[in-house]
C-alpha angles and dihedrals in degrees: 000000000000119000115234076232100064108026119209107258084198090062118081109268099248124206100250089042085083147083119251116306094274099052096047108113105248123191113045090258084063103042081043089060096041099052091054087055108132090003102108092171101054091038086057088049083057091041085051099042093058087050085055098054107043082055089055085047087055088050098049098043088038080074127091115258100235140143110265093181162006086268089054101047084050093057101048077051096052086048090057098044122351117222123145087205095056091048090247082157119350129255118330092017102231096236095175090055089044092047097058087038087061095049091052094043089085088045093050088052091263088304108144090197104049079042084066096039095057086051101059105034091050086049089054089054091048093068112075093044082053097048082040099056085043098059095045092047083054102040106024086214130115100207090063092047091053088049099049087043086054099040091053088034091063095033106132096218087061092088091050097047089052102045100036081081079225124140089243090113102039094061099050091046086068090041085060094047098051093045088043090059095031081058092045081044105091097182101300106131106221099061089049082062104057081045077069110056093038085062089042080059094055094046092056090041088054116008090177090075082071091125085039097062089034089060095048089044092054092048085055086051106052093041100041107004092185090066089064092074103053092035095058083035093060092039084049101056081059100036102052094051096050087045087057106048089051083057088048086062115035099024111199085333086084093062090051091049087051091057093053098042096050089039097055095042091053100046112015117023113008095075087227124158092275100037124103121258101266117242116260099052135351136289122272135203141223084264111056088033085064096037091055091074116067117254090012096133107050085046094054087043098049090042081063093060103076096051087044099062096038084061092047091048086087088282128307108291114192117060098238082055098047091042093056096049088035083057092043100052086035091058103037084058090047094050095036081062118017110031137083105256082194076081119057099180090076079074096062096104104068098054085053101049084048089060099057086051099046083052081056090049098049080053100049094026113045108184102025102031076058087047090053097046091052092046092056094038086057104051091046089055088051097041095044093044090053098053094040099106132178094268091068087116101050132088118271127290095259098054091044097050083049085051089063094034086056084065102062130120116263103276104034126144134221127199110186137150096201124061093008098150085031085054092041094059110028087047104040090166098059121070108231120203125205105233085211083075102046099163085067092043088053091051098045095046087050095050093045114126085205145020117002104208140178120193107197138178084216135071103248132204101212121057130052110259120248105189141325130239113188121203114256093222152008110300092025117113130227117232135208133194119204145204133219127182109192140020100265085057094050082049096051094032086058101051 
């Protein structure tokens, strides 16, 4: 029973709970605070969550800014000259990540790459305040605000969003948003616009989350269908221009490079459900990508349970609600069929989206909302704690290994199916071959007047190994380089 005396700050703050007009606490910070007043305890858990995370802030800027990837090298071009053609950056251009790595190139003392590297780390951070505001919009409970930060806050794909230098982050950073005001909404139109443009901003940050945004969109839609109209409109009025400046650059050129580019990930390069096994080992799935990191599994499963029981609560009712589980089972379609599962951080969303509702659940569901979050809390702790190395505090596993390739003798030759433009330019006097056309890797390697090498996600069973070069965190891959000596090893090591 709560006393009209002490209100519960776990309970919604009601209208005639407060004080006249001009009292009322208005912006989430002050309803937050308001809602921990007289609650030592859970004001200690806040005090101890920011702490938290402005140590995780020292950890991820004590890194290197450097290029983990193809993706990445792409990007510090497209900061420097943007052309779609020239892969600066690649297809659809990402204006809305390049626009916010411009600003930040002053401030990064003109360096593309620490630009990028801002950008991503700080959009990282974003995250857990975001998931946080949202369940608490939501919620008006503290309680469920302070479970969603934490949750976010201990995901083990944080440290790889922050330090790919992608625009993974980035993009779910203005999900969150949008989802975040569309929650503190309450109807009123105006905010759901600005909802809008906030996801407009996403989509043009990582188009890529397309499913994503259509399945929040249609939650809104099946749950408060006149928010739809002021929420496109406001994704629009960021949308069209950026639309149009990408025209203004590439002409029709732009749709022809789309084709390619979609055509090629489905069927040749993007290891998705309808491409072919890629030469050098065979496909794998979503399964064995998650079972390969202890503890991977629970932790999936676990990360199901909140969107499952917001759709078994009659449905869920309120359209913050509907569009977070809508973008959740609108992106786990997308990625079970259309992503790389060579990359786990495309599955970052989910985990994310899980958290808002399991701060839901710790609101509606007292005891075992509160069972589930520490569950969950529990497995991320132990799955992040068993992939964090000793190399935590290296560059990624892509600049080291080109730290000891640097170091080859003149006429060497590189087959690799991972860095291959990155290692080209960063490395002009090795010839690096691409591992999707083996036949020419196999020609080059036997034709090499040094070192015949292979750098492979996969343990292989031809090939002496070089050197190792473990991945820092979940979702980053190992990498291996391999020797051969003699034909009949370049032949098994390429397989």
């Amino acid at each position: 029973m709560v006393s009209a005396a002490r209100a519960d700050p776990l309970l919604p703050t009601s209208p005639a709970a407060c004080p006249p007009a001009a009292s009322c606490p208005r912006g989430p910070a002050r309803r937050l605070s308001a809602a921990l007043a007289g609650y030592p305890a859970l004001a200690a858990g806040w005090v101890l969550a920011a702490l938290l995370l402005a140590a995780c802030a020292v950890f991820l800027f004590a890194h290197p800014a450097a290029l983990s990837s193809d993706d990445a090298l792409y990007f510090s071009r497209g900061l420097v000259r943007f052309s779609i053609l020239d892969f600066s950056p690649q297809f659809p251009g990402y204006p809305g990540f390049i626009a916010l790595g411009r600003l930040l190139v002053p401030v990064a003392g003109g360096d593309p790459v620490a630009a990028l590297f801002d950008l991503s780390v700080l959009s990282a951070l974003a995250l857990p305040p975001l998931v946080a505001w949202t369940s608490f919009a939501l919620t008006g409970r503290a309680a469920a605000a302070l479970a969603g930060f934490v949750l976010a806050l201990a995901q083990p794909l944080l440290p790889t969003l922050a330090l790919s230098l992608l625009s993974d982050g980035t993009g779910l950073a203005f999900l969150l948003l949008f989802l975040a005001l569309l929650a503190a909404s309450r109807g009123r139109a105006g905010t759901v616009f600005l909802a809008g443009i906030a996801l407009g901003i996403a989509a043009c940050c990582r188009p890529s989350y397309a499913a994503l945004f259509a399945g929040a969109l249609t939650g809104l839609a099946f749950t408060r269908p006149r928010d739809l109209v002021p929420a496109i409109a406001g994704a629009l009025v960021v949308g069209i221009p950026a639309l149009l400046f990408l025209l203004s650059r590439e002409g029709t050129l732009l749709i022809t490079e789309g084709l390619r580019f979609t055509l090629g990930h489905t069927l040749i390069w993007g290891n998705t459900v309808l491409a072919a096994a890629p030469a050098g080992g065979p496909r794998g799935g979503w399964w064995s990508a998650v079972a390969a990191i202890p503890l991977g599994l629970p932790l999936a499963f676990a990360t199901l349970v909140p969107p499952a029981l917001a759709l078994t609560r009659s449905g869920p009712r309120r359209p913050a609600i509907a569009a977070t589980v809508g973008a959740f089972l609108g992106h786990l379609v997308w990625v079970l069929l259309m992503q790389n599962p060579d990359h786990l951080r495309h599955l970052a969303p989910l985990p994310f989206l899980s958290a808002i509702l399991a701060g839901l659940l710790v609101a509606e569901r007292r005891r075992v909302g509160t069972a589930i979050a520490a569950v969950l809390l529990a497995l991320e702790i132990l799955v992040s704690a068993s992939n964090l190395g000793g190399n935590a505090f290296a560059g990624p596993p892509l600049a080291r290994a080109a730290a000891t390739l640097r170091a080859m003798p003149p006429g060497s030759a590189l087959a690799t199916n991972e860095g291959v433009a990155l290692l080209r330019t960063g490395l002009p006097q090795l010839r690096v071959y691409d591992m999707r056309y083996p036949a020419d890797a196999a020609y080059g390697l036997g034709r090499a007047a040094g070192e015949r090498l292979r750098l492979s996600t996969t343990r292989l069973s031809a090939g002496k190994v070089v050197r190792e070069f473990p991945g820092r965190f979940s979702g980053e891959e190992s990498l291996y380089l391999y020797r051969a000596t003699d034909a009949a090893e370049i032949a098994a090591m390429l397989r």
